[in-house]
C-alpha positions in Angstrom: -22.0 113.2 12.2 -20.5 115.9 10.3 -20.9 113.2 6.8 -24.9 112.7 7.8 -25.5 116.3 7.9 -23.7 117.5 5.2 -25.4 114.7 3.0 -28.9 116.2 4.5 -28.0 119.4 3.8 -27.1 119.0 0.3 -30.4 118.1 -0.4 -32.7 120.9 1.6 -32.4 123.7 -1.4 -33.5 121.5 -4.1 -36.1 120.1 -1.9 -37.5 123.5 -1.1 -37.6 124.6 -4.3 -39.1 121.5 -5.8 -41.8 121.4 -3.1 -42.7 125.4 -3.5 -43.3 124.9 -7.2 -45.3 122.3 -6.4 -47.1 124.4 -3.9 -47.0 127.7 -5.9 -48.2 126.2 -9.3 -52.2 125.9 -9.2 -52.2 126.3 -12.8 -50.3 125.0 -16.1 -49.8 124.4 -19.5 -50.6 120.5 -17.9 -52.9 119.2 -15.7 -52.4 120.2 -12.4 -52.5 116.8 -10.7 -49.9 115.5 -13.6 -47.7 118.4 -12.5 -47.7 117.7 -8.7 -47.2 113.9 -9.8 -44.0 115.2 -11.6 -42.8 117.0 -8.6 -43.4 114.2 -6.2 -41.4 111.8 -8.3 -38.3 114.4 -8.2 -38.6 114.9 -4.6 -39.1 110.8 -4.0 -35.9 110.7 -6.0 -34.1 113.2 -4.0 -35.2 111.5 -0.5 -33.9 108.1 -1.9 -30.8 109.3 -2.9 -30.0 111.1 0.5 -30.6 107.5 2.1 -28.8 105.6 -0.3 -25.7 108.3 0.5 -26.6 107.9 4.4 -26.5 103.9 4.2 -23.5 103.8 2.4 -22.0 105.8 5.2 -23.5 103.6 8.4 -22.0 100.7 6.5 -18.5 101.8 5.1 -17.5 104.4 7.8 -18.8 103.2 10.8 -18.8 99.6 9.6 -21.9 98.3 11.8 -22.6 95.1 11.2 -26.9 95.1 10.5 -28.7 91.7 10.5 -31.9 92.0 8.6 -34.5 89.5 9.8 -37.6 89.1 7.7 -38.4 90.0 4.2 -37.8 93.8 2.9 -39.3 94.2 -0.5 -42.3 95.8 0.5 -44.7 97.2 -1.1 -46.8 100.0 -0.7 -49.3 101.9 1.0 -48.4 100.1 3.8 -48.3 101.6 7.8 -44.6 100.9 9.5 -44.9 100.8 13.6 -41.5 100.7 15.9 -40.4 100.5 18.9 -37.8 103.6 19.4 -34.7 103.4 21.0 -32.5 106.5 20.2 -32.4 108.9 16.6 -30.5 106.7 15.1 -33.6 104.0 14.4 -34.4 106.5 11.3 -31.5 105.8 9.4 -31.5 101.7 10.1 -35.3 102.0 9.3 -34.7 103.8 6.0 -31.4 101.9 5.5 -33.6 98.6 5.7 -37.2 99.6 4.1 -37.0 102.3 2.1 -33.6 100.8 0.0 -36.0 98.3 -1.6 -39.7 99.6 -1.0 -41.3 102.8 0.0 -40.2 106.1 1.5 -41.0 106.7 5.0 -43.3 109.5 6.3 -43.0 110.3 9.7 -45.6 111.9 12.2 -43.3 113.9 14.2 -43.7 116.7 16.9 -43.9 119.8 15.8 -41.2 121.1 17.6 -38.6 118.7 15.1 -39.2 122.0 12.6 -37.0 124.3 14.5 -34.1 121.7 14.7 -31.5 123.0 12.1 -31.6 120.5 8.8 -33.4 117.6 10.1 -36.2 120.1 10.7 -36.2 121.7 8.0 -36.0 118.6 5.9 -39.4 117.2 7.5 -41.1 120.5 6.8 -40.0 119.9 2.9 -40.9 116.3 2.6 -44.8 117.4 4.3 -44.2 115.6 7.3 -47.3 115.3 9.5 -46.8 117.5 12.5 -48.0 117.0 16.1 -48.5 118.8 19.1 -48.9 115.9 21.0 -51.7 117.7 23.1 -49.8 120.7 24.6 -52.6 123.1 24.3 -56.4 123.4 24.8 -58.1 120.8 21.9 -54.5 120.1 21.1 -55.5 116.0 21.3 -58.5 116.5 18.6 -55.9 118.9 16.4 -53.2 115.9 15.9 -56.4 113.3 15.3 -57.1 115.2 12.3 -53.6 115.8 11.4 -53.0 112.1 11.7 -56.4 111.0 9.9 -55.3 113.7 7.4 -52.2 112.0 6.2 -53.7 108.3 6.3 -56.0 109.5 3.8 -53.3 110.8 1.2 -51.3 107.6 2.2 -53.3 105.5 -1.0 -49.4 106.7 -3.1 -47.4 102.9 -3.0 -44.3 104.7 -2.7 -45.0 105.8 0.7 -45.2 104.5 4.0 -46.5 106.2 7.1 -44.0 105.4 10.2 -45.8 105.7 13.4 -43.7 105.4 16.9 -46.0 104.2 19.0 -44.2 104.6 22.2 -44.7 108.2 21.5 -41.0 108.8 22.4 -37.4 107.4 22.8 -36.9 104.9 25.6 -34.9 105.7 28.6 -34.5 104.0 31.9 -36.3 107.2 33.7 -39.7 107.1 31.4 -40.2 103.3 31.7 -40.1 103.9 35.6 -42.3 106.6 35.8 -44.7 104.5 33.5 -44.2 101.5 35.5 -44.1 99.3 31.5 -45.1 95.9 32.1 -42.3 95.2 30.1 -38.7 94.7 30.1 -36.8 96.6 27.1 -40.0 98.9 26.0 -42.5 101.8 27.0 -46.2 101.2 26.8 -47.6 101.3 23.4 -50.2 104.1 22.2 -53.4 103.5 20.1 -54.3 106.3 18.9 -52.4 107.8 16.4 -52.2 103.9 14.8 -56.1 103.5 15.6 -56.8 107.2 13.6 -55.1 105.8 10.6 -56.7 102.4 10.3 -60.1 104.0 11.0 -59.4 106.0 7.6 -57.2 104.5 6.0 -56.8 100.6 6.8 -52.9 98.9 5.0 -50.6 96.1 5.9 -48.9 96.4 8.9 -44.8 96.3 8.6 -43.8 95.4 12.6 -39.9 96.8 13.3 -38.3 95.4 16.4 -35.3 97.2 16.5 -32.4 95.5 18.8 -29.1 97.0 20.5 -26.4 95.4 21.8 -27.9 96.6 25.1 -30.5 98.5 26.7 -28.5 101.9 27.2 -27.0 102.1 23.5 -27.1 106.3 22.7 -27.2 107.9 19.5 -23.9 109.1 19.8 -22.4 106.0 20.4 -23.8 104.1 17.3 -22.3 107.8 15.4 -19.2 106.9 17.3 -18.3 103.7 16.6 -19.0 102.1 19.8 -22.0 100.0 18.5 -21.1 96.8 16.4 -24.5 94.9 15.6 -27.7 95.8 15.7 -30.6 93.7 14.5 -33.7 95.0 12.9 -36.9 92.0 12.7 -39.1 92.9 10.0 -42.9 91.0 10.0 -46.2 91.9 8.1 -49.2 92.2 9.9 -52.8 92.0 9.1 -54.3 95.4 10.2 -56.4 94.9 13.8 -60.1 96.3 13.7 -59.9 99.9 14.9 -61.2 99.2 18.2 -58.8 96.1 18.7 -55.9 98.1 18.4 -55.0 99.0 22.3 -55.2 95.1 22.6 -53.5 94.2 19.6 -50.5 96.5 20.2 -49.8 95.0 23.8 -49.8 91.6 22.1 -47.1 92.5 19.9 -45.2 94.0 22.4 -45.3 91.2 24.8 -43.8 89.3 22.1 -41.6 92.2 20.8 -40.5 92.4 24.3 -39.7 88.7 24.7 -37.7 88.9 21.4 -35.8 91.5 22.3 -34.7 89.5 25.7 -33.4 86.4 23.6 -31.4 89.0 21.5 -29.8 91.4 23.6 -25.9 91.0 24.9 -24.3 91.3 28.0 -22.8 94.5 28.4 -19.3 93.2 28.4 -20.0 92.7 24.7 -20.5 96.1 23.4 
């Protein structure tokens, strides 16, 4: 953990400062759109390197077998959706797409800012930031932010990562949402609805698979976690107003891979 962090950290100055040029600078002795292409590429260069560090880690420290199913080289502006297990789907989704395709851009809650490094980090990279609805109009505010970002996601060295579960599964949330399925929470349209309505890409599907329904963050960190595999599909987009009905249809079937995957608990 303390590896991850300190490779994180390393990189937060020079991001900041890279990304308040950027910001600061309206005019120059260049144009100011070549400029801001310029910084982007440094700060593209930066993220890549902090995964490339970060993979290295998962694979030589904490020597987790991965088994990659599907094809990787991807290319961009493409929309990644996932289902979400713990924290640690980030790194095995970078480790996996952005390695040989684009970087990943994240809508996150807004509340991620004031989480020391990681926070800080998404505020740097420009991050789209939710309030997933907590205040009055709060609904209509991330519908903008979200249609916002799928129209600057035209760059092919991005991606925009959407969760559609809206959080991580745990035992407690899929009982009080009574899922209709096994090993995953009810999928959410609208955030992946709002981009296609703007900004329509290639789909890239993630099923991400644990040893076993109750695998933590901590214990992949820890060591405890041995294999985890990651299926990787493309998808034509779904018409905008398909996409409720589109989603459950992948997660019936993401949920029935998942079943004909997952270990005994013994096996952990």
């Amino acid at each position: 953990m303390l590896a991850l962090a300190g490779n994180l950290l390393l990189w937060l100055f020079p991001l900041f400062v890279v990304a308040g040029i950027r910001a600061a600078s309206s005019t120059s002795l260049i144009s100011a759109d070549r400029f801001a292409r310029g910084c982007d590429a440094i700060v593209e260069s930066m993220y890549r390197a902090a995964v490339a560090i970060n993979s290295i880690l998962i694979e030589r420290f904490l020597r987790i077998r991965l088994r990659v199913h599907g094809e990787t080289s991807i290319d961009g502006p493409v929309i990644v959706i996932s289902n979400h297990r713990t924290w640690f789907d980030i790194l095995l989704l970078h480790q996996v797409i952005t390695r040989r395709g684009p970087i990943l851009k994240f809508l996150i809650k807004r509340e991620l800012l004031f989480v020391p490094i990681l926070g800080w980090l998404c505020f740097a990279l420009g991050f789209p930031r939710l309030i997933r609805g907590r205040q009055e109009g709060g609904r209509e505010q991330d519908l903008k932010v979200i249609a916002t970002a799928a129209a600057d996601n035209t760059n092919s060295s991005y991606a925009l990562t959407v969760f559609v579960e809206g959080t991580r599964f745990t035992r407690d949330k899929h009982e009080h949402q009574a899922a209709p399925f096994t090993h995953l929470l009810k999928p959410r349209h609208g955030a992946l609805q709002t981009i296609l309505k703007h900004a329509p890409a290639p789909i890239i599907d993630s099923t991400i698979i644990y040893p076993r329904d109750d695998v933590t963050f901590w214990q992949c960190i820890g060591g405890a976690v041995r294999q985890i595999d990651i299926f990787i599909e493309a998808a034509a987009p779904p018409e905008p107003a398909d996409t409720q009905d589109w989603l459950n249809r992948r997660w019936q079937a993401k949920d029935a891979l998942i079943d004909r995957h997952i270990q005994p608990v013994a096996s952990v």
